[in-house]
C-alpha positions as CSV (number, residue, x, y, z in Angstrom):
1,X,323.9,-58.7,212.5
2,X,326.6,-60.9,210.6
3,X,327.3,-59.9,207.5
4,X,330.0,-62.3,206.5
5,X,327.1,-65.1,206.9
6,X,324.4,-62.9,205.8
7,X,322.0,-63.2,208.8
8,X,320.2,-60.0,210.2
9,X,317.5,-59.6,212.3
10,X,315.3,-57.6,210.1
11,X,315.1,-56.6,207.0
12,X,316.5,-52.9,207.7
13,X,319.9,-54.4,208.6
14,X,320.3,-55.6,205.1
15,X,320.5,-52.0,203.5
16,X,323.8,-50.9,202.0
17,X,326.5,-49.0,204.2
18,X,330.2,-49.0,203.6
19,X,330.5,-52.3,206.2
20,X,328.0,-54.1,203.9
21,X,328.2,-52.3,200.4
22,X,325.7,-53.6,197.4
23,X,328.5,-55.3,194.8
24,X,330.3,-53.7,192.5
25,X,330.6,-56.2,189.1
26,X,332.8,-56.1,186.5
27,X,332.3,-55.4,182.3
28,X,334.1,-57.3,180.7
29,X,332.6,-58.8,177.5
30,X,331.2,-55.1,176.3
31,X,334.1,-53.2,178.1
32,X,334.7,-50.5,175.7
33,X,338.3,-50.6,175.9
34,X,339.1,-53.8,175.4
35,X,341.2,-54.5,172.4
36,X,343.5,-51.5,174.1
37,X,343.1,-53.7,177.2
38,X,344.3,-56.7,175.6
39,X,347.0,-54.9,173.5
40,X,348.6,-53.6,176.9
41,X,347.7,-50.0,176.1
42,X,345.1,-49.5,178.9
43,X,344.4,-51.1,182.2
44,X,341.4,-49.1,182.7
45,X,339.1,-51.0,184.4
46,X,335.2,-50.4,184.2
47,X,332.8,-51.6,187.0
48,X,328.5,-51.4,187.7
49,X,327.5,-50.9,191.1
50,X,324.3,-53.4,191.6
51,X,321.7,-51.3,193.4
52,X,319.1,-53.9,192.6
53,X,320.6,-55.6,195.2
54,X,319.5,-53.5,198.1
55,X,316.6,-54.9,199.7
56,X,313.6,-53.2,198.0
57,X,315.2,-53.4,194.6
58,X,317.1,-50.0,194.0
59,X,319.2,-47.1,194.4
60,X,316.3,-45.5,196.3
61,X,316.5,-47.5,199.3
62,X,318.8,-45.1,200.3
63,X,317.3,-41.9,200.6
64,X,314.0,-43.2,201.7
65,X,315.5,-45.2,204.8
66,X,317.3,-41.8,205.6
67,X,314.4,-39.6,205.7
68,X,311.8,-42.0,206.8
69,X,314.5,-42.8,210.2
70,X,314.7,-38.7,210.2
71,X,311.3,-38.4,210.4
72,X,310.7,-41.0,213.3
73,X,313.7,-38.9,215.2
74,X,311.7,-36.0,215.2
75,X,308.4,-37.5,216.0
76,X,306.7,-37.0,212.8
77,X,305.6,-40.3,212.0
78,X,302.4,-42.0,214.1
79,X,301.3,-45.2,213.7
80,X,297.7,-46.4,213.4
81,X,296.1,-46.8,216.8
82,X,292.8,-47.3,218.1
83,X,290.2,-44.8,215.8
84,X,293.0,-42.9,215.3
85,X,294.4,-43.0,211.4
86,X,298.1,-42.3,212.3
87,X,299.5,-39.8,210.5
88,X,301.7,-41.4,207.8
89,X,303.4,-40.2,204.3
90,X,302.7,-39.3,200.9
91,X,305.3,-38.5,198.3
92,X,305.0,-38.0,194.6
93,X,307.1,-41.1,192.7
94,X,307.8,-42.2,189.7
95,X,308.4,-45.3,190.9
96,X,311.3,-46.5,192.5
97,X,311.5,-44.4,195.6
98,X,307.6,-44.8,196.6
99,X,308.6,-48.6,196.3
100,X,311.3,-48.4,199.0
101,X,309.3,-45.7,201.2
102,X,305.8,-48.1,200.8
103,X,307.5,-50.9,201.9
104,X,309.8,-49.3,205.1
105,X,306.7,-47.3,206.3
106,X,304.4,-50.9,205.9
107,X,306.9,-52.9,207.8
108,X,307.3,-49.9,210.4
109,X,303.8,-49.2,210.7
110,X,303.2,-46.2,208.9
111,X,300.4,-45.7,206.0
112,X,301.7,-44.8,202.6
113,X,299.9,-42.6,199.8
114,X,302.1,-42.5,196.6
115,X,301.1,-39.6,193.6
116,X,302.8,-41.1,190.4
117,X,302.2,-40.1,187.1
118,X,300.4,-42.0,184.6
119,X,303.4,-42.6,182.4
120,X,304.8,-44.8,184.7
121,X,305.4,-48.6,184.1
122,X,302.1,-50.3,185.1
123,X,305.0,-52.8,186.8
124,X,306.0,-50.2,189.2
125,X,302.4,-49.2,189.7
126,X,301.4,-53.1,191.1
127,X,304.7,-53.3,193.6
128,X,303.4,-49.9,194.8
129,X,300.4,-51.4,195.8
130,X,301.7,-55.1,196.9
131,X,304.6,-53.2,199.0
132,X,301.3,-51.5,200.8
133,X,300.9,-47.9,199.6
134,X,297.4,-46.3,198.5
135,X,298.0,-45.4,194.5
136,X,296.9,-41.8,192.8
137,X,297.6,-41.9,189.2
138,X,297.8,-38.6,187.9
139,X,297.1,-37.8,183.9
140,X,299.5,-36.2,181.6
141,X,297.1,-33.8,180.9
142,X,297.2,-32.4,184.3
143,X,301.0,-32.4,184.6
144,X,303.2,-29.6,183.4
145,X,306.0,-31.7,181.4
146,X,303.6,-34.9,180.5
147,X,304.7,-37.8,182.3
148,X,307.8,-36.3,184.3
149,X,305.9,-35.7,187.5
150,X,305.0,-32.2,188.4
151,X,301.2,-32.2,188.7
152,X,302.1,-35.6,191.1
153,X,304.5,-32.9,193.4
154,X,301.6,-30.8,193.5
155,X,298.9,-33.2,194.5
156,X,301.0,-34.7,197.2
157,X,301.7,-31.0,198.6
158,X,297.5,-30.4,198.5
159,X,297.2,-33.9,200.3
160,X,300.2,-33.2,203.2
161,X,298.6,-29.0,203.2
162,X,294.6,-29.9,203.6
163,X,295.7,-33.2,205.9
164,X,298.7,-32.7,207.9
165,X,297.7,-34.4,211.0
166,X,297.6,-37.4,208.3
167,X,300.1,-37.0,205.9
168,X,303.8,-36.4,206.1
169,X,305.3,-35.1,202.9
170,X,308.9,-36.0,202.8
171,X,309.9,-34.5,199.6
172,X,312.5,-36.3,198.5
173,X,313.3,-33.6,195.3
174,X,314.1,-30.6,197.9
175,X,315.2,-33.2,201.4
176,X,318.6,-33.1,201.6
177,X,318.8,-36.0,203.4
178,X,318.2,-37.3,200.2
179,X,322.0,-36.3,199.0
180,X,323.3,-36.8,202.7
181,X,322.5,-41.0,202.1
182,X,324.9,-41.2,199.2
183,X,327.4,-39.4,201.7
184,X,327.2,-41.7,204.1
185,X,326.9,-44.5,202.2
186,X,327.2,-44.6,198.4
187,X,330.5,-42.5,198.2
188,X,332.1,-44.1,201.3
189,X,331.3,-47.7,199.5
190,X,332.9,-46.8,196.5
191,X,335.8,-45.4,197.8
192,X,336.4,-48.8,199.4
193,X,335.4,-50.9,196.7
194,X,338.1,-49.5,194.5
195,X,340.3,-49.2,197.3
196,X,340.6,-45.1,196.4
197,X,341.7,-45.7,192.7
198,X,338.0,-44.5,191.6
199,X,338.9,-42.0,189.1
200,X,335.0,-41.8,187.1
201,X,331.3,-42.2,188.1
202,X,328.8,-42.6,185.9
203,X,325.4,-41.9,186.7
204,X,321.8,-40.4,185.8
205,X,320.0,-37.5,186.8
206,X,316.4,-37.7,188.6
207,X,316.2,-36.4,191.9
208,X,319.9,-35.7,191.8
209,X,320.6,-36.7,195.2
210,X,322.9,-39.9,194.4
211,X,325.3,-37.7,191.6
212,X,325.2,-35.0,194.2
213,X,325.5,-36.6,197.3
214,X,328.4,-39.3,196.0
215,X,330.0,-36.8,193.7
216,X,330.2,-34.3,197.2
217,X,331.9,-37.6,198.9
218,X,334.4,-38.4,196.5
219,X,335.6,-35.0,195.1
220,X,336.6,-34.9,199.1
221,X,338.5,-37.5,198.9
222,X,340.1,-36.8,195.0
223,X,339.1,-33.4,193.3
224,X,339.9,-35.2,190.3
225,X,337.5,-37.7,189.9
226,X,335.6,-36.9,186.8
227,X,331.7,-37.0,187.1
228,X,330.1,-37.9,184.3
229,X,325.9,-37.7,184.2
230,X,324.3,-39.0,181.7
231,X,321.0,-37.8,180.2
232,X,318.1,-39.1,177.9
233,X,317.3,-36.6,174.6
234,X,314.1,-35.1,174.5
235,X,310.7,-36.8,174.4
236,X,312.0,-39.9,175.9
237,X,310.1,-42.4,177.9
238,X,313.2,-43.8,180.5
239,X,311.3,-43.9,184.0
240,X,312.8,-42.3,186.8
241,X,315.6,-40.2,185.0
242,X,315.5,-36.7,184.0
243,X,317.5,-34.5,181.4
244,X,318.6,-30.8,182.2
245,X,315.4,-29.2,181.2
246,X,313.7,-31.1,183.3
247,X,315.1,-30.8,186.6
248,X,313.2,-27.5,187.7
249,X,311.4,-29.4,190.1
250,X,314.5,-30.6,191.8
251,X,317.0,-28.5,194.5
252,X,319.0,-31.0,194.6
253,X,321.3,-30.4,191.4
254,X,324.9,-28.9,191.9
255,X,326.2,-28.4,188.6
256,X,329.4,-27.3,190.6
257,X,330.0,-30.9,191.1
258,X,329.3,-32.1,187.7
259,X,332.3,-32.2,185.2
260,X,330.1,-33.0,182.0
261,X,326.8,-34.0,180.7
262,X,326.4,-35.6,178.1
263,X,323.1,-36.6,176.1
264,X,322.0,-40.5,174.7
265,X,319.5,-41.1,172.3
266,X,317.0,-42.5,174.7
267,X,316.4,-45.5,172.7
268,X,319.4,-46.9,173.3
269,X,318.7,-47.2,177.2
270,X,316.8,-50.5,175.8
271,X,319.4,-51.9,173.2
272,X,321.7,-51.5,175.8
273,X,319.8,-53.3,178.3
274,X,319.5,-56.1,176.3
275,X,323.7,-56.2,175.4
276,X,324.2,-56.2,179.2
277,X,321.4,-58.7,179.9
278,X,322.9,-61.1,177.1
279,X,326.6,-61.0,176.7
280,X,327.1,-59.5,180.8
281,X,324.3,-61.7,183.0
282,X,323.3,-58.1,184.3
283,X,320.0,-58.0,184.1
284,X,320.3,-54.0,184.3
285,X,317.2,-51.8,183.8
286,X,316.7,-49.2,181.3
287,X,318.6,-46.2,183.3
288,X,321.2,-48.5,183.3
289,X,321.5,-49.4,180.0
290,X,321.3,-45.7,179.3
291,X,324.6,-44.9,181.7
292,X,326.5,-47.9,180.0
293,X,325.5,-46.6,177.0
294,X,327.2,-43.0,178.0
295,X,329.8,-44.1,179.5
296,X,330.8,-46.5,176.8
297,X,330.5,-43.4,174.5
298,X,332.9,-41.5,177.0
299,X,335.5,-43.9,177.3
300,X,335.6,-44.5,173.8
301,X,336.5,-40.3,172.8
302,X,338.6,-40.5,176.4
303,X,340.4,-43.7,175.9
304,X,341.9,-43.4,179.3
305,X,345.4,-45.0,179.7
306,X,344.4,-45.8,183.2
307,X,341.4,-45.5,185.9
308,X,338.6,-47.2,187.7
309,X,334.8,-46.1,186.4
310,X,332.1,-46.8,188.8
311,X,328.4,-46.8,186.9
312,X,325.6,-46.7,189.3
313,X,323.1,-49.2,188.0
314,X,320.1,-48.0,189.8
315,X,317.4,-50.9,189.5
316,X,317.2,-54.1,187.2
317,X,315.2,-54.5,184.2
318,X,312.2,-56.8,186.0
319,X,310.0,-53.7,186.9
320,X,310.1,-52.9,182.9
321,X,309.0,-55.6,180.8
322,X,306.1,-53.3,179.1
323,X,308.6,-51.1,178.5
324,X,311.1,-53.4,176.9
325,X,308.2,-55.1,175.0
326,X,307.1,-51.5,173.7
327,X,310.8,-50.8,171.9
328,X,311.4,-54.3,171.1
329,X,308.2,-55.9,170.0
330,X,310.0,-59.3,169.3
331,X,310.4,-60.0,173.0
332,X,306.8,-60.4,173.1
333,X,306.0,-64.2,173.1
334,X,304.0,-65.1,169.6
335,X,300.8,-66.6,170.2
């Protein structure tokens, strides 16, 4: 592989690693701090790490690369041969992460069966099925916390228990080679990117292994860095993320490594995707917009003198457009 002249074998040589790091861009039309900027009274500087860059759109590439390779290591993974079905993976998803696992298993060779519930975007639910995996839509009636995924954890676990010789269940909410990615990868990229003057990260809570396995990287390096996690209020509708009450399903969250949470109105995921969209050229997806929309609030209480923020912007807004239509109808074209 090159990297300087960005040509690669294969498709798996693209993914992110500190030697080839997605980009870190940055704000500088909504940076909170700018008239302080201006005025000389801050140099704080305020950057969003692109993970819609990686090469099957998000964050998530990460973790599923990790414990799909894991799981060829220790001969877990068949492929299709003859009469014989292979045994391949299923993995409850809202979304992103069945993505990235559909379309490594398809290109290695390996079947995929994704559980998602039925709140997800009906985007996300189509690249399931072009990236390859076989699609079980589970009502909110039948899930615990409508929408947020448990009844999907428990159907895959029935699927991987009744067929194992079939069905692999990775299980990326209690894998921790889910967290060990953003160790190997994430944090180290960071750290390099702002050459060790990181002194925040923003992110959002789901699975919790990119806060937990980047926030364990850097707080090596600097105990200081602040870790900020930012969460949607109650009843809200942003795919993929989760707020405290919601992550019993996960055992991947360290509070330990957390240094505060603070809470958006979920709506504003959306206005904010459109600010960064229109006055940035990031064409962020709602997560993001709801971590710009935190950390924005944070740095305006903090007003930092000084610092490097790193937001993780974990997919763009492309697999969203019902959504984005839903909380701002205008978007809609008028017939």
């Amino acid at each position: 592989m090159d990297h300087s002249a960005r040509v690669y074998d294969n498709v798996f040589e693209m993914l992110p690693t500190e030697e080839n790091p997605s980009p870190a861009v940055r704000i500088n039309a909504l940076h909170p701090l700018r008239e302080d900027v201006d005025a000389g009274r801050s140099r704080y500087e305020l950057f969003a790490k692109l993970e819609w860059m990686n090469p099957f759109g998000s964050v998530k590439d990460r973790a599923a690369w990790e414990m799909i390779r894991e799981a060829e290591e220790r001969g877990e993974l068949r492929r299709a041969a003859g009469g014989d079905e292979g045994r391949g993976i299923v993995e409850p998803t809202s979304g992103n992460t069945g993505i990235s696992l559909a379309a490594i298993a398809s290109a290695r060779g390996y079947s995929m069966r994704a559980i998602v519930p039925e709140k997800v975007p009906l985007e996300k639910k189509v690249m399931l099925r072009i990236a390859g995996a076989e699609l079980d839509v589970m009502t909110d009636a039948m899930c615990p916390s409508p929408g947020m995924g448990e009844g999907s954890i428990g159907m895959a676990k029935t699927y991987s228990r009744t067929y194992p010789n079939r069905y692999l269940m990775l299980n990326q909410y209690e894998n921790q080679t889910n967290f060990k990615a953003h160790i190997r990868t994430t944090g180290p990229e960071i750290w390099r990117q702002t050459s060790g003057r990181v002194t925040h990260l923003f992110t959002s809570l789901g699975t919790c292994g990119t806060v937990t396995g980047t926030a364990t990287f850097l707080k090596q390096k600097n105990p200081k860095i602040k870790v900020i996690a930012l969460q949607p209020s109650a009843g809200h509708d942003v795919p993929g993320i989760r707020n405290r009450e919601e992550l019993g399903v996960t055992k991947l969250f360290d509070p330990s490594l957390i240094d505060e949470i603070i809470e958006v109105p979920f709506e504003r995921a959306y206005t904010a995707v459109l600010e960064l969209c229109r006055r940035e050229g990031l064409f962020a997806g709602p997560s993001s917009g709801l971590i710009f929309d935190g950390a924005r609030s944070y740095l305006a209480r903090e007003r930092p003198a000084d610092g490097v923020g790193v937001m993780m912007f974990c997919d763009n807004v492309f697999k969203y457009v019902s959504s984005m239509v839903k909380h701002a109808p205008d978007l809609a074209p008028q017939e």
